[in-house]
matplotlib code that plots the C-alpha trace (Angstrom):
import matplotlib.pyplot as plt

x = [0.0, 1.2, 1.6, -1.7, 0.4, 4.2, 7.2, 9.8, 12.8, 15.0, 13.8, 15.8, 16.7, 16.5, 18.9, 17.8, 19.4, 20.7, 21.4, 22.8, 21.3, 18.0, 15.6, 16.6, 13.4, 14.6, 17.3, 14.6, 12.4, 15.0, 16.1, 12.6, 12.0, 15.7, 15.1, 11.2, 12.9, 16.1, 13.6, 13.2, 10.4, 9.9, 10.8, 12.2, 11.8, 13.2, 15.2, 18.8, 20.2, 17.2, 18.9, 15.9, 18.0, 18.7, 15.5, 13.0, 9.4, 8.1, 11.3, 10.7, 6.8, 7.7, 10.0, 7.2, 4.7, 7.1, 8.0, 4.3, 3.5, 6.1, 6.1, 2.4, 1.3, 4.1, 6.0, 5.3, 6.2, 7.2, 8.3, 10.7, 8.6, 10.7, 11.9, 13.2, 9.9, 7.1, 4.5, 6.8, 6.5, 3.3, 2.7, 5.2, 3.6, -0.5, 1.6, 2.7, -0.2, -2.1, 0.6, -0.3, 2.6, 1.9, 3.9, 5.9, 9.7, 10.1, 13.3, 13.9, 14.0, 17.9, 19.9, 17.3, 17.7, 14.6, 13.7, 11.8, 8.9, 9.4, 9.9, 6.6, 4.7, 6.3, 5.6, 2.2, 1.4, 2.9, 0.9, -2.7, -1.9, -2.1, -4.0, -0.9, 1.6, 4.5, 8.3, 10.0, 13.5, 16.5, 19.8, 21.8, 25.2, 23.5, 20.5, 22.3, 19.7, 18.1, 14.8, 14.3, 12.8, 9.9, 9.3, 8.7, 6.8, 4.9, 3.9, 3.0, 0.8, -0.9, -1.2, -1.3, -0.1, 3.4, 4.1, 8.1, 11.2, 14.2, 17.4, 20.6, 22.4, 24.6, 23.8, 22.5, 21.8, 18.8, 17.0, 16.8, 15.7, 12.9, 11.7, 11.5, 9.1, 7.4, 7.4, 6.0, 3.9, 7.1, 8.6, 12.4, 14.2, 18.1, 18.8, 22.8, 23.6, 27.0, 24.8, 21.5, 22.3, 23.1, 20.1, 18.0, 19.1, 17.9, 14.7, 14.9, 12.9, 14.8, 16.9, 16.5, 19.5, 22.2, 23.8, 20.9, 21.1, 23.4, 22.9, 19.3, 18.8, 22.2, 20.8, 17.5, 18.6, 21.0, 17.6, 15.7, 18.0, 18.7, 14.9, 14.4, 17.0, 19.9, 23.1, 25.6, 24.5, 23.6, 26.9, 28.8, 27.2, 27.3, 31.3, 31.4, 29.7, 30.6, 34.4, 30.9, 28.9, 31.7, 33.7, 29.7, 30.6, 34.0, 32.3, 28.8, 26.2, 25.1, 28.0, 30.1, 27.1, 26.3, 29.7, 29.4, 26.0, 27.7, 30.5, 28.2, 26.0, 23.0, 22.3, 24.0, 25.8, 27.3, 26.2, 25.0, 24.4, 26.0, 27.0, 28.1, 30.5, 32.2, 34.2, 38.0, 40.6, 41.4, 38.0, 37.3, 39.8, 38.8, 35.8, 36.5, 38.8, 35.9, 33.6, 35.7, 36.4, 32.9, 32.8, 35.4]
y = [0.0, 3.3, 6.3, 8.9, 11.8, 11.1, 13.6, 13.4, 15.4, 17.4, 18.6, 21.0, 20.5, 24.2, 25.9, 28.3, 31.6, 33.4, 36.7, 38.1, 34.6, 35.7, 33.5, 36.1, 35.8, 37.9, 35.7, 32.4, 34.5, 34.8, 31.9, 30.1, 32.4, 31.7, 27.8, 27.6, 29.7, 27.3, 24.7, 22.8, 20.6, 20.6, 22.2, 20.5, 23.4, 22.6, 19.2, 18.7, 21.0, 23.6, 23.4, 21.7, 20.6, 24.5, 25.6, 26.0, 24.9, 28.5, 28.8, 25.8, 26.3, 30.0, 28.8, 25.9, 29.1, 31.4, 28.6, 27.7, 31.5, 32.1, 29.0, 29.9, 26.6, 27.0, 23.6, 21.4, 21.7, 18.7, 20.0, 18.3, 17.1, 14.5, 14.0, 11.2, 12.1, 10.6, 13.4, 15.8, 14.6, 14.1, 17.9, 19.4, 17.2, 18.5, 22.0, 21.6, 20.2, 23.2, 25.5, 24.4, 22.0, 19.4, 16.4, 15.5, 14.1, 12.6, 11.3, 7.9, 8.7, 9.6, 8.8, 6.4, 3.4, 2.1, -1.3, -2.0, -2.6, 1.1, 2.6, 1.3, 2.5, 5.4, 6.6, 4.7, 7.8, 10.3, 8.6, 8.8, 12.5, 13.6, 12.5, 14.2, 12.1, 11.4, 11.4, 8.3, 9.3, 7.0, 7.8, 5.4, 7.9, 10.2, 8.5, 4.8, 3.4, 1.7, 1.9, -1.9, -2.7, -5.1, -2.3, 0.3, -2.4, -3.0, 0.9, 1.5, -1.4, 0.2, 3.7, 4.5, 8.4, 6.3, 6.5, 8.0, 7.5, 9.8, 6.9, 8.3, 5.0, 5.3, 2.0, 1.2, -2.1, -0.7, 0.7, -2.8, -4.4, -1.2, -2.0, -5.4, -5.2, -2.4, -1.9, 1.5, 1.7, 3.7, 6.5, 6.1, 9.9, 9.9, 11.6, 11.8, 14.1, 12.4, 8.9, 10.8, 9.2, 5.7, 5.4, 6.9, 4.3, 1.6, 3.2, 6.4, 9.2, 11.9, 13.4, 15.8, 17.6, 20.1, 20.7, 22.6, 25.2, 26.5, 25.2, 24.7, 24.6, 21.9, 19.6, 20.1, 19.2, 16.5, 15.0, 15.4, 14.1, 11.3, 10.6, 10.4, 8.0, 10.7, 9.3, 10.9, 14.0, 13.3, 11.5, 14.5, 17.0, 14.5, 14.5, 18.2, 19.0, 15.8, 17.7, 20.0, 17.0, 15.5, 18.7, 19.9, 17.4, 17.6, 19.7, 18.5, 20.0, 23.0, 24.3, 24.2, 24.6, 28.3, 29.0, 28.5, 30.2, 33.4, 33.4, 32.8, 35.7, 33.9, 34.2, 37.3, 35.6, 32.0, 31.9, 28.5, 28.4, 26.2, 23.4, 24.0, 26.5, 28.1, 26.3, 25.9, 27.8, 24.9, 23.9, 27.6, 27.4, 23.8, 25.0, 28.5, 26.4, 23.9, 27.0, 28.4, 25.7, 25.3, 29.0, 28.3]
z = [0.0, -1.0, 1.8, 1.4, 1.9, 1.3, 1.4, -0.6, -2.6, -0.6, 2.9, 4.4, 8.7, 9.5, 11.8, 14.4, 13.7, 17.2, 17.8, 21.6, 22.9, 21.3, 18.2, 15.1, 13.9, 10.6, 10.0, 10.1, 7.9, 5.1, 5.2, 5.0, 2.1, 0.7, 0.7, -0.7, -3.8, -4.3, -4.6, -1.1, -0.8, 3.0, 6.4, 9.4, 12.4, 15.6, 14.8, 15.7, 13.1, 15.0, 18.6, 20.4, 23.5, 24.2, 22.9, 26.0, 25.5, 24.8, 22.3, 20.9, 19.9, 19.3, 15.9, 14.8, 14.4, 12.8, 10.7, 9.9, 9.3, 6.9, 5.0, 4.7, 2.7, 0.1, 0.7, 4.1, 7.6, 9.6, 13.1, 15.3, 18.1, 19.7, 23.3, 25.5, 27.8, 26.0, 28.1, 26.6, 23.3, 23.0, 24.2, 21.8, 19.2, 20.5, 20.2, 17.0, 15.5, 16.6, 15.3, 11.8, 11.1, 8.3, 9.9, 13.2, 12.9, 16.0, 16.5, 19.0, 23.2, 24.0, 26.8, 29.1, 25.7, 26.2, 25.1, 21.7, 23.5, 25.2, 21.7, 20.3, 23.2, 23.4, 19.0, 19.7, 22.8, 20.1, 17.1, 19.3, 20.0, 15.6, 12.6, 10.9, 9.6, 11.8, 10.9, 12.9, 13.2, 13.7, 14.8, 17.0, 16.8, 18.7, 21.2, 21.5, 20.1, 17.0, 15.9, 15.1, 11.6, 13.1, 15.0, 12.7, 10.5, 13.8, 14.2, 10.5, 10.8, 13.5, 12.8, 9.1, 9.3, 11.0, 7.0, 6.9, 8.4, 8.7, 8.3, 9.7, 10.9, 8.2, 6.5, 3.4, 3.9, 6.9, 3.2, 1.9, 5.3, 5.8, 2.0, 2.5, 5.6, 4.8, 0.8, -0.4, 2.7, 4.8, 2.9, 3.3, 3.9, 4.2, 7.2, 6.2, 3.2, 1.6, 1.6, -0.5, -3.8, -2.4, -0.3, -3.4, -5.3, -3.0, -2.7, -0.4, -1.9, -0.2, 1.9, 5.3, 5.0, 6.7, 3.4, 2.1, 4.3, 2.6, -0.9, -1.6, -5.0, -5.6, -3.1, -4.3, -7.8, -6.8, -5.7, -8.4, -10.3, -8.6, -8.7, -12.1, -12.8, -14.3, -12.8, -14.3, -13.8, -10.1, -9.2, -11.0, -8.2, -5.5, -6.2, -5.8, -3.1, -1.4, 0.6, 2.1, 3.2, 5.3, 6.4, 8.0, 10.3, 11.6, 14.7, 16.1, 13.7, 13.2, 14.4, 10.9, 9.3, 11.3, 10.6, 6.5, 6.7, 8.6, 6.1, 3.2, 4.6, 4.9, 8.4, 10.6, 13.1, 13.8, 17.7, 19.5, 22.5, 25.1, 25.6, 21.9, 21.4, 18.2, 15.8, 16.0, 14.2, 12.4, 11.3, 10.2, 7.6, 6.3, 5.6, 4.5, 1.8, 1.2, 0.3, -1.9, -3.9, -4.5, -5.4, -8.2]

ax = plt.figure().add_subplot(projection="3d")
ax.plot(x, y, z, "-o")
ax.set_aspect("equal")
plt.show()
């Protein structure tokens, strides 16, 4: 069975611009408008790359509405609702629900690793809380846990709108084991930008990415053109902008990324807040070298 309402392409995971310790709502204006024209086809407010664990709850549902407002219906919202405290999820995700958002990425409980059992009730409480399609996310790097593939088979089975996943274990060979229990039921969405055309090619049909940030339209166009089967031309921009994809990362996202976007001028300052702090020397010039060669 196909999803009802499936998101695909590129999606981009928006950072949360800062200014003085302060949400610069101008800066998340811009770049929502600056991301819709390079060709994005979704919104992630309020993930990872969003700062949710130094976002307080006001912050936090503050951004989904600007978000929301600004998008105004042009491409889809799917808010970052997750939390390793399922009340607290299910309150950000009643929240954001309210707030307008199209979908809910909710990424697996951190820290506390509960068992698969625990995950199922736990996106089962989220799941009875919307009618709006919900975003499973799984990342083991960063909660130390999986979500198991009988388990999301188990979820979609029981709540149709559990229709997407965001993959970001790194493995190619989770696409095939998600296809093969769910088929076209679970809309696969790479959740690591160097591994978009790989899992695309295995049957992904996207990518939530931290590259686009920056570079909308080339990630969006990677995508598309990895979609419809041109493989040349994909791989050709893959290999360019793949030094980007991996030198995001050489600091614990978004910090490189905030950095790239201050130098690039899309958003006025670089500032996260604590415990991140700003980038090293070092990593300053590897990526001012890794922008302009892509400006060349």
């Amino acid at each position: 069975m196909s999803n009802p309402r499936e998101f695909s392409g590129a999606i981009t995971a928006l950072v949360t611009p800062f200014r003085n310790g302060q949400i610069a709502h101008d800066d998340l204006d811009r770049l929502v408008d600056a991301q819709i024209a390079g060709g994005i086809k979704g919104l992630v407010p309020v993930g990872t790359t969003g700062e949710s664990p130094t976002l307080d709850y006001e912050e936090h549902i503050e951004v989904i509405r600007r978000v929301v407002a600004r998008t105004a219906g042009r491409v889809p919202v799917l808010a970052g609702t997750g939390s390793n405290c399922t009340r607290e999820a299910v309150e950000l995700t009643k929240k954001a629900d309210a707030a307008g958002a199209d979908a809910m990425l909710v990424v697996a409980p951190y820290y506390n690793k509960p068992s698969q059992e625990g995950l199922y009730r736990h996106f089962s409480a989220i799941a009875e809380a919307t009618a709006k399609p919900i975003v499973l996310y799984s990342i083991p790097g960063r909660c130390g846990i999986e979500i198991a593939v009988p388990t999301v088979a188990r979820l979609r089975a029981a709540f149709p709108h559990v229709n997407h996943i965001k993959e970001a274990g790194g493995s190619c060979d989770r696409v095939d084991q998600l296809r093969q229990a769910c088929g076209d039921s679970v809309t696969i969405l790479c959740g690591d930008d160097g591994l978009t055309l790989p899992f695309i090619a295995l049957g992904a049909k996207g990518v939530i990415s931290v590259a686009s940030n920056l570079f909308p339209s080339e990630v969006a166009q990677l995508c598309d053109l990895a979609l419809a089967g041109k493989r040349a031309e994909a791989v050709a921009l893959h290999h360019r902008f793949q030094p980007l994809f991996k030198n995001l990362f050489v600091e614990p996202n978004p910090v490189p990324a905030k950095y790239a976007m201050a130098k690039l001028g899309l958003i006025a300052s670089a500032e996260v807040r604590l415990p991140l702090c700003e980038l090293t020397e070092a990593n300053r010039a590897l990526l001012d070298k890794t922008l302009a060669a892509l400006a060349r």
